[in-house]
C-alpha positions as YAML, in Angstrom:
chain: A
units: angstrom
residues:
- id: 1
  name: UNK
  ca: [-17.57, 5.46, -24.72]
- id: 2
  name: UNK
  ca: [-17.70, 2.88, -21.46]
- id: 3
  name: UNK
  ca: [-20.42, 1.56, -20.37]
- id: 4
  name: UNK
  ca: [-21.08, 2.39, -16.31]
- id: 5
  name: UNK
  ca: [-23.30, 0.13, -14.52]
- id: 6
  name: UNK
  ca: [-24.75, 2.55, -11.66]
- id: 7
  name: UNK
  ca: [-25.86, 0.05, -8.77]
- id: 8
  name: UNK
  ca: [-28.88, 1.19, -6.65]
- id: 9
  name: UNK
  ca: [-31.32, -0.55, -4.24]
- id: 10
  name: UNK
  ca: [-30.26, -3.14, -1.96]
- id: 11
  name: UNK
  ca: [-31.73, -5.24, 0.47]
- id: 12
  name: UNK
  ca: [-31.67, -2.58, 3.60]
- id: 13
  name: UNK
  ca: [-34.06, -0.34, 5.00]
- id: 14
  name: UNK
  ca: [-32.29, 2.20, 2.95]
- id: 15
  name: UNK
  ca: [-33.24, 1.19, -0.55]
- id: 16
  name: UNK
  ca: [-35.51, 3.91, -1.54]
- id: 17
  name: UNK
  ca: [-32.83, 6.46, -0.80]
- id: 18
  name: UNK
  ca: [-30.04, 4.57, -2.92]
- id: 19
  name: UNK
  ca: [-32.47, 4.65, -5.68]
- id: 20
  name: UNK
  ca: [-32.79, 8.37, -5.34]
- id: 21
  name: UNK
  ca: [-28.45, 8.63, -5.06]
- id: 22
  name: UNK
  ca: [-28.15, 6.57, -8.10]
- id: 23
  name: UNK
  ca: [-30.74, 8.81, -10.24]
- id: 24
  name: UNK
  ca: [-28.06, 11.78, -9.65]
- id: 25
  name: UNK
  ca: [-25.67, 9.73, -10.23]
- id: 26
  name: UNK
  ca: [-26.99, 9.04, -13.76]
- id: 27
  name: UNK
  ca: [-28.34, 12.59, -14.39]
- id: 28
  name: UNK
  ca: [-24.33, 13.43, -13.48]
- id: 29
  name: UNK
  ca: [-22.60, 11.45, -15.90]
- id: 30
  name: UNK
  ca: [-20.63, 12.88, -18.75]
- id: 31
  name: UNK
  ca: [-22.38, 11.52, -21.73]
- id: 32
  name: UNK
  ca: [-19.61, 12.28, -23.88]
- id: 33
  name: UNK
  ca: [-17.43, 9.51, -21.92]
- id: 34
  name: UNK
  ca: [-19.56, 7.20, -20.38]
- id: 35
  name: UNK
  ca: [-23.08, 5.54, -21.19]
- id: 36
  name: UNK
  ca: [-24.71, 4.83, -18.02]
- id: 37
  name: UNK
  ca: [-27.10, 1.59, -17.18]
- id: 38
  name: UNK
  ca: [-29.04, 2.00, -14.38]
- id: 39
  name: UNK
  ca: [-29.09, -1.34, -12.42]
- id: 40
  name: UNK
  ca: [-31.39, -2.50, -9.46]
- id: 41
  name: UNK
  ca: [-30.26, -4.50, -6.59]
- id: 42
  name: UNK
  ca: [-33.07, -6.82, -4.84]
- id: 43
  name: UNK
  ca: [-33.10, -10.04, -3.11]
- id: 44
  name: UNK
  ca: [-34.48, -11.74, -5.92]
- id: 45
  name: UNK
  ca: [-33.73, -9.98, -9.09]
- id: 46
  name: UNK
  ca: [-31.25, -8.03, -10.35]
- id: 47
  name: UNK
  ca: [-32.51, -6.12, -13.61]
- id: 48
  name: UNK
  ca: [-31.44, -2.83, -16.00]
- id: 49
  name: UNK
  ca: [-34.55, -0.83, -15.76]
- id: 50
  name: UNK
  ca: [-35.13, 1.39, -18.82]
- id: 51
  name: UNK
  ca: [-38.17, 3.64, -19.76]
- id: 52
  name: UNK
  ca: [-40.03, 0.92, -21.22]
- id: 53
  name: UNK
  ca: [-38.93, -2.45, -20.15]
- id: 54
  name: UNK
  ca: [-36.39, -4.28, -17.71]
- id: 55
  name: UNK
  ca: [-33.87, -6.66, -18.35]
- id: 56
  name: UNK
  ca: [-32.19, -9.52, -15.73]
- id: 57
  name: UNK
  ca: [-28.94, -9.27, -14.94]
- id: 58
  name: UNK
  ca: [-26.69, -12.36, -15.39]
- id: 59
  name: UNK
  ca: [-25.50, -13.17, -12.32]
- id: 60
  name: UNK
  ca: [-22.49, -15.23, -13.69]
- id: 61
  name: UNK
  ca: [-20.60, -12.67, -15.48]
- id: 62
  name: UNK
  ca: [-22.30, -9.38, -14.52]
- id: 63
  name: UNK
  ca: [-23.92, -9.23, -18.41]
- id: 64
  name: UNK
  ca: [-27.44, -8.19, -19.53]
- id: 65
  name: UNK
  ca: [-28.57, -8.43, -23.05]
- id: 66
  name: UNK
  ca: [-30.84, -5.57, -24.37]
- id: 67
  name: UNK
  ca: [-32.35, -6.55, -28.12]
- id: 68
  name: UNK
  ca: [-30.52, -9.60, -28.60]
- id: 69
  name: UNK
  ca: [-27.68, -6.68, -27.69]
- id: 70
  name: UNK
  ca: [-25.22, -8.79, -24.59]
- id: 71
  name: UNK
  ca: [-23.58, -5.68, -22.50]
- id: 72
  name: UNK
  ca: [-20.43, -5.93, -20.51]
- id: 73
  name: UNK
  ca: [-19.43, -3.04, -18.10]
- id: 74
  name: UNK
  ca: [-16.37, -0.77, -18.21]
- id: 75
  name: UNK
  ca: [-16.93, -0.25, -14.55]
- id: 76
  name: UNK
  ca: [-19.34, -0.07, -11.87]
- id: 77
  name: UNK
  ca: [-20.56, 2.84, -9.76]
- id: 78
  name: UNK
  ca: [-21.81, 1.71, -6.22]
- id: 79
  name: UNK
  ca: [-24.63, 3.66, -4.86]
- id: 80
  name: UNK
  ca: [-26.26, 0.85, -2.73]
- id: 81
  name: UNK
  ca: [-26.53, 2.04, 1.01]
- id: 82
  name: UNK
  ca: [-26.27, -0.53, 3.16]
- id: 83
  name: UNK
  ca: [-26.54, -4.64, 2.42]
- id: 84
  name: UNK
  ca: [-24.83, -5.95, 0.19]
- id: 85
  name: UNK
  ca: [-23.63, -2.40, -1.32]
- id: 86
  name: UNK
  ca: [-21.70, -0.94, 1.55]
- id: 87
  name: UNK
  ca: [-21.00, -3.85, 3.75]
- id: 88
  name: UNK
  ca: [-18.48, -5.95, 1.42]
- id: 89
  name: UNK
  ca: [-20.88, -8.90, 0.10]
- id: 90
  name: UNK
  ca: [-21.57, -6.79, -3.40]
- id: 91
  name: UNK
  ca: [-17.82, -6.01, -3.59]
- id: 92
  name: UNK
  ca: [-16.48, -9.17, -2.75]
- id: 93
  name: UNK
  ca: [-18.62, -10.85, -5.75]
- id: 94
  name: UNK
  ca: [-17.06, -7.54, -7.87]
- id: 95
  name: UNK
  ca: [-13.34, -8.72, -7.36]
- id: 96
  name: UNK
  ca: [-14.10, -12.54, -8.41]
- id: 97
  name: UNK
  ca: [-15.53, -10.68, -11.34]
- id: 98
  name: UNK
  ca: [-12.64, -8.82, -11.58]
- id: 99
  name: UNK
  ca: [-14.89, -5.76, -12.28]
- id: 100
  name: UNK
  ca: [-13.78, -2.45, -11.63]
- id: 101
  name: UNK
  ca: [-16.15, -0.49, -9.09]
- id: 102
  name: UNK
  ca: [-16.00, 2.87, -7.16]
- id: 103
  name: UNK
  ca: [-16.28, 2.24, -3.52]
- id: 104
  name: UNK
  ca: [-13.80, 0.70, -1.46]
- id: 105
  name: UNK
  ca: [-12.73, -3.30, -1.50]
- id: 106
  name: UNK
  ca: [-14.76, -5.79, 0.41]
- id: 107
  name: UNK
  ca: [-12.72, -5.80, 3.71]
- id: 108
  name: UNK
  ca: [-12.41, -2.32, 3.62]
- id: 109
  name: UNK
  ca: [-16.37, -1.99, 3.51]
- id: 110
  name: UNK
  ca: [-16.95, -5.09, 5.75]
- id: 111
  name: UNK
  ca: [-15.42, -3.39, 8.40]
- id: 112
  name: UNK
  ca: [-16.03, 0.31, 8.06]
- id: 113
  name: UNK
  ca: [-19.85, -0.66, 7.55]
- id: 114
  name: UNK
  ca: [-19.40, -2.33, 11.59]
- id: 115
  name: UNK
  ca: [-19.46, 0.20, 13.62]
- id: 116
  name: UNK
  ca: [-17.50, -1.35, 16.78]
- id: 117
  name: UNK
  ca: [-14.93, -3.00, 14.03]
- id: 118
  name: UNK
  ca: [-14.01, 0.21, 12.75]
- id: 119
  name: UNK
  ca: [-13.43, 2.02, 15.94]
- id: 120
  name: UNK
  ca: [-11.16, -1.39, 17.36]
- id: 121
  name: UNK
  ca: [-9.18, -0.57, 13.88]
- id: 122
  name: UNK
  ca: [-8.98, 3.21, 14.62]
- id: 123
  name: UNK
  ca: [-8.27, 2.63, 18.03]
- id: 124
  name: UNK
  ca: [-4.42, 1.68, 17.88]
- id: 125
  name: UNK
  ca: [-4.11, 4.95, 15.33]
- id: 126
  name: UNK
  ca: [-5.16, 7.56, 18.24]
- id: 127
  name: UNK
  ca: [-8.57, 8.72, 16.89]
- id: 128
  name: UNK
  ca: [-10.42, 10.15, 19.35]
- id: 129
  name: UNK
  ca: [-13.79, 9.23, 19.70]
- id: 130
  name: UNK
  ca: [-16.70, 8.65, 23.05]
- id: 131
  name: UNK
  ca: [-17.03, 5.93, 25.70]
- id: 132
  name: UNK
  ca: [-18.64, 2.81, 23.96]
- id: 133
  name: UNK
  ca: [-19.85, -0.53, 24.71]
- id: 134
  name: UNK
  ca: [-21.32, -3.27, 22.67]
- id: 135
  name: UNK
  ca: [-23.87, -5.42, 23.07]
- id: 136
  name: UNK
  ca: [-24.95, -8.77, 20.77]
- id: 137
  name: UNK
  ca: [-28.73, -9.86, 21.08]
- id: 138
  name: UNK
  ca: [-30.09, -12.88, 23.91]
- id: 139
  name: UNK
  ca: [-26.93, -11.12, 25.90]
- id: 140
  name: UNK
  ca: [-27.74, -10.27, 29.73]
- id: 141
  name: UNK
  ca: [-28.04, -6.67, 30.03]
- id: 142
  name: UNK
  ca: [-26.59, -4.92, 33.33]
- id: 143
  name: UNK
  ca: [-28.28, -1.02, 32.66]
- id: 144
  name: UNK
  ca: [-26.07, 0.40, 36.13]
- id: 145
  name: UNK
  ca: [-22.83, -1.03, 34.50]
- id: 146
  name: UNK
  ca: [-23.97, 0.70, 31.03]
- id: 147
  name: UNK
  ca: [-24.39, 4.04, 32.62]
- id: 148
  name: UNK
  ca: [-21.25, 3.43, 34.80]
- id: 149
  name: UNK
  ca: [-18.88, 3.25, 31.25]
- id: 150
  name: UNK
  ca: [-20.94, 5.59, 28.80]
- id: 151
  name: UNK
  ca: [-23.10, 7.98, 31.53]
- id: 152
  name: UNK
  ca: [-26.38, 9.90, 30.65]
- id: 153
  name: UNK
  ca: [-27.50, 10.77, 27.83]
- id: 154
  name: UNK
  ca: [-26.37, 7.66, 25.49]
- id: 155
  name: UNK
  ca: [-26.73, 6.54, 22.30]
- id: 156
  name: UNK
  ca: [-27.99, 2.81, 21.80]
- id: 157
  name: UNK
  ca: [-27.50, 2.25, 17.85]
- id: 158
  name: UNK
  ca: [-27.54, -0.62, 15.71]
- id: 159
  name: UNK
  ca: [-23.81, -1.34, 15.25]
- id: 160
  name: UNK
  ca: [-24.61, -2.46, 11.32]
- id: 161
  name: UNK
  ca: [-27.09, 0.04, 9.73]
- id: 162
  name: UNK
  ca: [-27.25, 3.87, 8.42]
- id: 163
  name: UNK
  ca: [-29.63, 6.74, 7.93]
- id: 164
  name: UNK
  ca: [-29.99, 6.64, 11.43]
- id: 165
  name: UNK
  ca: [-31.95, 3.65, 11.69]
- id: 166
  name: UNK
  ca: [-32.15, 2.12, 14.94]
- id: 167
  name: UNK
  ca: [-31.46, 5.04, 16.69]
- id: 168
  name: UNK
  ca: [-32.24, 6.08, 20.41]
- id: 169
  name: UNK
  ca: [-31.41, 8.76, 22.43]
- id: 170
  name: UNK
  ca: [-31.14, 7.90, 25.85]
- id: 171
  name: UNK
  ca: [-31.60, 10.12, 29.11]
- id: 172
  name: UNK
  ca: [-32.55, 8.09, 31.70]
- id: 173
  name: UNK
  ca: [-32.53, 3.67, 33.05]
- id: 174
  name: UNK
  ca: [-36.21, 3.18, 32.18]
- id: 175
  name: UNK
  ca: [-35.95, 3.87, 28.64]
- id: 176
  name: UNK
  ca: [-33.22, 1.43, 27.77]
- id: 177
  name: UNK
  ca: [-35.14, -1.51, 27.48]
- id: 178
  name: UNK
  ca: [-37.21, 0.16, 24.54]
- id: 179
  name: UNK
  ca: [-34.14, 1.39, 23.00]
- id: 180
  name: UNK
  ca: [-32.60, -1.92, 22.97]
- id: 181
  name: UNK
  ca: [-35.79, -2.87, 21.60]
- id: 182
  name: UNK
  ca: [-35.34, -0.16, 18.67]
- id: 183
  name: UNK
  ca: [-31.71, -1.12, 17.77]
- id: 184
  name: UNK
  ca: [-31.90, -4.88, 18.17]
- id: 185
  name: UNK
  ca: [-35.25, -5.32, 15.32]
- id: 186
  name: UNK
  ca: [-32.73, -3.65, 13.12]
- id: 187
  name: UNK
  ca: [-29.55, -5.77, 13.99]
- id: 188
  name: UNK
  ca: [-28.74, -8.11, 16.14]
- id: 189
  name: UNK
  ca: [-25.47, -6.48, 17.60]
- id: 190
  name: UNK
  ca: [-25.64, -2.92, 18.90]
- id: 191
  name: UNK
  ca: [-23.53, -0.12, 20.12]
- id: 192
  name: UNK
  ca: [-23.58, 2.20, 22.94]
- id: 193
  name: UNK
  ca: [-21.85, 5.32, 22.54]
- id: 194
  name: UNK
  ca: [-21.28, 7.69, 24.94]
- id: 195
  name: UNK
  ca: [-22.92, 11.70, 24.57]
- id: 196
  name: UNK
  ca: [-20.73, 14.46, 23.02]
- id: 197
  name: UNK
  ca: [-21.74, 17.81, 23.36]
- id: 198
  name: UNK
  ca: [-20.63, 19.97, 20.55]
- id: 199
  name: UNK
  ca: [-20.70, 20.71, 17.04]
- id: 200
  name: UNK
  ca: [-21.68, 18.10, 14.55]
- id: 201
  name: UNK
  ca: [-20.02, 18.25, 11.44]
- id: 202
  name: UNK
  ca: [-19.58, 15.89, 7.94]
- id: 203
  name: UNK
  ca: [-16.71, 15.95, 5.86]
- id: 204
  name: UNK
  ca: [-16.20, 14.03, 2.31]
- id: 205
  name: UNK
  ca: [-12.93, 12.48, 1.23]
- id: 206
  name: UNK
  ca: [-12.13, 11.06, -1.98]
- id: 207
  name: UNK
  ca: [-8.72, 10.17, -3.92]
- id: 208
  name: UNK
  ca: [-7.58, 10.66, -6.96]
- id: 209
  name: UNK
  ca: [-4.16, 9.20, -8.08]
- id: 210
  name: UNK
  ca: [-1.92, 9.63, -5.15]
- id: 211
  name: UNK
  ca: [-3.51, 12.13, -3.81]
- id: 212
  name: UNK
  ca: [-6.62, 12.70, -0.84]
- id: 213
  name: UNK
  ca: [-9.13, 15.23, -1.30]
- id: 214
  name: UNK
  ca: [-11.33, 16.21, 1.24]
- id: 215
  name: UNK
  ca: [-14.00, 18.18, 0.93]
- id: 216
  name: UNK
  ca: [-15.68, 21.80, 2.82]
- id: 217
  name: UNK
  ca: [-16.53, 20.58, 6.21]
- id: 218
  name: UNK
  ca: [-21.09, 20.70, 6.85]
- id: 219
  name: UNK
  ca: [-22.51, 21.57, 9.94]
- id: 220
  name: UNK
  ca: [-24.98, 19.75, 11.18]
- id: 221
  name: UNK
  ca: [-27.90, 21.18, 13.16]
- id: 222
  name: UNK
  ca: [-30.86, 18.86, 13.75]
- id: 223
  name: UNK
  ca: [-34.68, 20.49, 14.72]
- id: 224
  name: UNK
  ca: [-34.49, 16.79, 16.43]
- id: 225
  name: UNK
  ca: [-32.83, 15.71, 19.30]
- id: 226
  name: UNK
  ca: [-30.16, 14.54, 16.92]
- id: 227
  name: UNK
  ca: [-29.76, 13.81, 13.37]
- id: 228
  name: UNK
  ca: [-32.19, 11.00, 12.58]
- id: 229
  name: UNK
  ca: [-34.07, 9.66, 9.85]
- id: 230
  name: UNK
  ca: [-36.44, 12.86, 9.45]
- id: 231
  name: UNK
  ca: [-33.63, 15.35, 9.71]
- id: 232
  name: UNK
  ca: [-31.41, 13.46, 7.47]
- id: 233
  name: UNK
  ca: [-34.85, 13.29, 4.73]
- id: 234
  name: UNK
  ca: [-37.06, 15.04, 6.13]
- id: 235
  name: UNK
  ca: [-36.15, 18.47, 6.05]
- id: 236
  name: UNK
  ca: [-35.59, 18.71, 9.85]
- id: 237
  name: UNK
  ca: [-32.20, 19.60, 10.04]
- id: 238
  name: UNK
  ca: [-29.94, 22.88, 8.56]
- id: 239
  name: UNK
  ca: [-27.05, 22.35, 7.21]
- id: 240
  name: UNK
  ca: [-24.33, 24.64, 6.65]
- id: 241
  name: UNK
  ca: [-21.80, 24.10, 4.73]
- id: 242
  name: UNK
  ca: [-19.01, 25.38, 4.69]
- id: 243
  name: UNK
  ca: [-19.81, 24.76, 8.58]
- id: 244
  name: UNK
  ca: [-18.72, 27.58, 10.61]
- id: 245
  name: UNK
  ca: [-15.17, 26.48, 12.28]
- id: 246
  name: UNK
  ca: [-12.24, 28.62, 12.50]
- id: 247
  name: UNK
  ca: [-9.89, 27.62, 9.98]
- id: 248
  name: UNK
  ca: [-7.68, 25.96, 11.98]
- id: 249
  name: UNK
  ca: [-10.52, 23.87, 13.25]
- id: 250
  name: UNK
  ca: [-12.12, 23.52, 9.66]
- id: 251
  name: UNK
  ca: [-8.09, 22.27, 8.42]
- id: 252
  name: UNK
  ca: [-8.02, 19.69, 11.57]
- id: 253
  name: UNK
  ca: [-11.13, 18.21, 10.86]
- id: 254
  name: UNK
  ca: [-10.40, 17.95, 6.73]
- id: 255
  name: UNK
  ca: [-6.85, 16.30, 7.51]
- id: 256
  name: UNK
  ca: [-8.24, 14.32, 10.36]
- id: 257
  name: UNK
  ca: [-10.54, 12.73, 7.83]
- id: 258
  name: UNK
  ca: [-7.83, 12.47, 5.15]
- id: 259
  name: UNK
  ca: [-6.13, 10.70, 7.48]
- id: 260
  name: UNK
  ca: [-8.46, 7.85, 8.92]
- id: 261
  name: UNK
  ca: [-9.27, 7.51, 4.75]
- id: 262
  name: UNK
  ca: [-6.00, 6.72, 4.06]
- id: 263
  name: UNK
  ca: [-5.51, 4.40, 7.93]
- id: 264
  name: UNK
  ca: [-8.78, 2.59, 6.54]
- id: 265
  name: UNK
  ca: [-7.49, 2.66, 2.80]
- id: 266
  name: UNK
  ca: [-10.64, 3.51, 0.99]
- id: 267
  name: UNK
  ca: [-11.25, 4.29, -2.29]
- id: 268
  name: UNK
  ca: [-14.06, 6.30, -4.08]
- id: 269
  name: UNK
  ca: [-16.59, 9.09, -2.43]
- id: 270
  name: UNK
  ca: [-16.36, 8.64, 1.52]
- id: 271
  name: UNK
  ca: [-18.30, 10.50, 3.89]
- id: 272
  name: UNK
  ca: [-17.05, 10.96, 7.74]
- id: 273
  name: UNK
  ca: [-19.00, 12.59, 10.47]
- id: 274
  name: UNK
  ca: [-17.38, 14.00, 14.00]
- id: 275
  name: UNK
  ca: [-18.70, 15.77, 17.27]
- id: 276
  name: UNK
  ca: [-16.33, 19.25, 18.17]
- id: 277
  name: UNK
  ca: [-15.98, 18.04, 21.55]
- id: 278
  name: UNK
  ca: [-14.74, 20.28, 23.69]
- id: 279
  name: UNK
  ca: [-13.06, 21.98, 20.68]
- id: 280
  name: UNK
  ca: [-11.67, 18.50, 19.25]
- id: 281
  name: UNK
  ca: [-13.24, 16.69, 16.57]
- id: 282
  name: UNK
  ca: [-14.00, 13.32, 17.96]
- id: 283
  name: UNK
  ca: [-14.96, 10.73, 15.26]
- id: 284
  name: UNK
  ca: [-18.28, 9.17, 14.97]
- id: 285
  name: UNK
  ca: [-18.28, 6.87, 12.20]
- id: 286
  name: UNK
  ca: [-17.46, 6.91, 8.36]
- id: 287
  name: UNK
  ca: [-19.75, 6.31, 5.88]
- id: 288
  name: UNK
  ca: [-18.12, 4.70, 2.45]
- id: 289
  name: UNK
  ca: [-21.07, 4.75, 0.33]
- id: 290
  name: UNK
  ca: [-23.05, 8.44, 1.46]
- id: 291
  name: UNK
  ca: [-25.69, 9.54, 0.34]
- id: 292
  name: UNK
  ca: [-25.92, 10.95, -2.92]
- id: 293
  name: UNK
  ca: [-29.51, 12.33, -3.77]
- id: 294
  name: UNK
  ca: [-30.18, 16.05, -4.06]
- id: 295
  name: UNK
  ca: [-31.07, 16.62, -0.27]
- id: 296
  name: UNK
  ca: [-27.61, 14.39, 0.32]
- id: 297
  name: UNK
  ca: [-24.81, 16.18, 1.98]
- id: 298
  name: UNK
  ca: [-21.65, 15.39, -0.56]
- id: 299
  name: UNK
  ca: [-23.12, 17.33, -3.56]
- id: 300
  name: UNK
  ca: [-23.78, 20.56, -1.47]
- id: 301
  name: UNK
  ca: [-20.07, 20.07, -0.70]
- id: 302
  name: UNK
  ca: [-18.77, 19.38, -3.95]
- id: 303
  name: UNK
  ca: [-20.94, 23.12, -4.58]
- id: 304
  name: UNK
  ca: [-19.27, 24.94, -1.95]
- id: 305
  name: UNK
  ca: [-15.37, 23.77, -2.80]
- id: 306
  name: UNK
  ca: [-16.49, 25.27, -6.32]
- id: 307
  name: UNK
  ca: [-16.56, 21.94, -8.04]
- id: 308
  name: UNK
  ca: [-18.79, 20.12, -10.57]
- id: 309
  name: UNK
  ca: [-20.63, 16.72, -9.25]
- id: 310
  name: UNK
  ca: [-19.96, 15.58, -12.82]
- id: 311
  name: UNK
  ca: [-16.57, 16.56, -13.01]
- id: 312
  name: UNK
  ca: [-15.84, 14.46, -9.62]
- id: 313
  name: UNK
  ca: [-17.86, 11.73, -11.36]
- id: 314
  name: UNK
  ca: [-15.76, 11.75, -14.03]
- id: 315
  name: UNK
  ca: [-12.27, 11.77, -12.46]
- id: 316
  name: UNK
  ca: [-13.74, 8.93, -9.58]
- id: 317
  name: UNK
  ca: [-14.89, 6.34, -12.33]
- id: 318
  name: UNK
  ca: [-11.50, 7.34, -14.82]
- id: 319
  name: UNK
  ca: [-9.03, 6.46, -11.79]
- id: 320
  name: UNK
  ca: [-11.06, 3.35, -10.42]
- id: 321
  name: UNK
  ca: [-10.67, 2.12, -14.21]
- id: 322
  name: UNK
  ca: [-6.80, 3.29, -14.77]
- id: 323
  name: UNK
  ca: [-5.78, 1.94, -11.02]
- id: 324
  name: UNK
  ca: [-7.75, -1.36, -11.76]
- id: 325
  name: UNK
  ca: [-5.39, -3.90, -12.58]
- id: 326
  name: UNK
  ca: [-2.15, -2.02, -10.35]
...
């Protein structure tokens, strides 16, 4: 039996919905093989919440002790959306731990968690993706010169941030400055990304051994203007999975994303989303630690490739413990 620290919370806007991915990801766990702990993530405590009581974490060697009871971890599944989960700080303290843990190292995340970083990495690899320009806060802002690169509509994002926080749509000059406005209280760099019309569509990768797996392609259709916060949580969105491509389209975009997986060289559940584009899927950006709560996309795929979430559980945590020390 190993013991499986499940890692939830965070310090991010997005804390309530990690909570809610690690609960499945404790419900999921075969307890035959593994006795999960589930572990919260704040700014000020870290603690093993039980029914009854909670119990600090020690910082120093990742330990808690339960009933005079001290608790080391096999392994650690990440579930923490956002900072310091998905953006390398969480990992980082992981490998001077020398802990095994599912998602991908700490430069992997650090820069797949940056928006603008990952697309300058992808860039060289010929990924297609939109017109983009970048933007750090106090910086002076030239709005005919935006539209000149990117055109109308635009995105203005937060370049560090998920769950479609900081988020703005844009369709004409006067409603940059409040979109600037919207991006910049969540980060203090943004991105501006150019409008694709077309299908949106989310594919999950994982590895096992040697080999990438990627997952039956969802389609995305938002009730919003795009896929923010409410559709994503809200119920304000359908999605269709397995989305409806042709196969050749639904085979380019699952070996397109095997691809920038590998190029990126992640590890664990990854989740990567695309525009069809004028029939080519253009990437978006790549999520490394998605969403895994019922209304979450990657369990309705791991349903529709005929697959257990359990059994994936299983065979993620077994090969992040096995490949450990290679």
């Amino acid at each position: 039996m190993r013991n499986i620290a499940v890692i939830m919370g965070g310090y991010s806007s997005e804390k309530e919905i990690s909570i809610k991915s690690g609960h499945v990801i404790m419900e999921n766990l075969d307890p035959k093989l593994f006795k999960g702990f589930p572990i919260i993530i704040e700014k000020d405590r870290w603690f093993l919440k039980t029914e009854n009581n909670t119990y600090d974490i020690d910082k120093n060697d990742f330990t808690v002790t339960v009933d005079s009871e001290r608790i080391n971890f096999d392994a650690v599944y990440n579930t923490i959306h956002g900072t310091p989960g998905e953006d390398g700080i969480f990992q980082a303290y992981l490998e001077l731990l020398d802990m095994p843990q599912t998602s991908c190292d700490s430069y992997q995340s650090a820069i797949t968690f940056n928006k603008r970083d990952c697309i300058a990495v992808l860039k060289p690899w010929s990924i297609h993706t939109g017109r983009h320009l970048y933007l750090n806060e106090g910086e002076d802002v030239n709005f005919e010169h935006i539209v000149e690169v990117v055109g109308l509509p635009c995105f203005v994002k937060a370049n560090r941030s998920g769950s479609s926080f900081g988020v703005s749509k844009v369709y004409e000059v006067s409603a940059f400055a409040k979109a600037l406005q919207t991006a910049f209280a969540v980060d203090d760099e943004i991105i501006i990304e150019s409008f694709l019309d077309g299908m949106e569509v989310s594919v999950g990768i994982y590895q096992i051994g040697d080999t990438v797996h990627s997952l039956p392609p969802t389609e995305i259709v938002s009730e919003n203007d795009f896929f923010d916060y409410e559709a994503k949580y809200m119920g304000k969105a359908q999605e269709i999975t397995p989305a409806r491509l042709t196969e050749s389209a639904t085979l380019a975009v699952q070996e397109l994303s095997k691809r920038i997986y590998s190029i990126l060289k992640l590890k664990g559940i990854a989740r990567a989303d695309f525009i069809f584009h004028e029939g080519t899927p253009h990437f978006i950006e790549i999520n490394t630690n998605p969403g895994m709560s019922r209304e979450s996309i990657i369990p309705q795929q791991i349903r529709a490739a005929g697959k257990e979430l359990g059994t994936v559980l299983t065979a993620i945590i077994e090969d992040t413990i096995k490949n450990h020390k290679k």
